[in-house]
Steps between C-alpha positions, in 0.01 A plus 500: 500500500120609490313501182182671432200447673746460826586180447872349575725360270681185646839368395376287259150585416376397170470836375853627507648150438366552143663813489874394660690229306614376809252399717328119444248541200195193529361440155208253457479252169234314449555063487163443462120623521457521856881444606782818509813523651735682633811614383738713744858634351764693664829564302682215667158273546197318336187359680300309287249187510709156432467399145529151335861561418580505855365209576898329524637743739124566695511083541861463656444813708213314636599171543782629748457399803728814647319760269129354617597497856278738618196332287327217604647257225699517190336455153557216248533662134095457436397686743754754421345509151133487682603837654630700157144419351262562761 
């Protein structure tokens, strides 16, 4: 699809994502004065930063030796919870 100016429109450029309901829409919120993230949702998925609440489920899914197989350890529950607040 070209636009004006001659530029092309990809599949999921920014500018008609906004306009089809769709396509992935990115939203940023801000957590702090110099920190932002990133929010992605899809109508069957949400991307988001983990949150404290997680911590539970973030902590088992990295203490599991089969999940973390492809990392160079697993994580005790601290440094799980080290890696929500940083």
């Amino acid at each position: 699809m070209r636009l004006a100016g001659g530029r092309f429109a990809l599949p999921y450029d920014p500018v008609w994502s906004n306009r089809l309901g769709d396509r992935p829409q990115a939203s940023r919120h801000s957590l702090a004065d110099s920190d932002a993230a990133v929010r992605v949702t899809t109508p069957r998925l949400v991307l988001r930063r983990w949150q404290p609440g997680d911590l539970d489920s973030f902590a088992a899914l990295n203490s599991d030796p089969e999940v973390m197989r492809h990392f160079p350890s697993t994580y005790d529950r601290s440094a799980t919870a080290a890696m929500i607040t940083a």
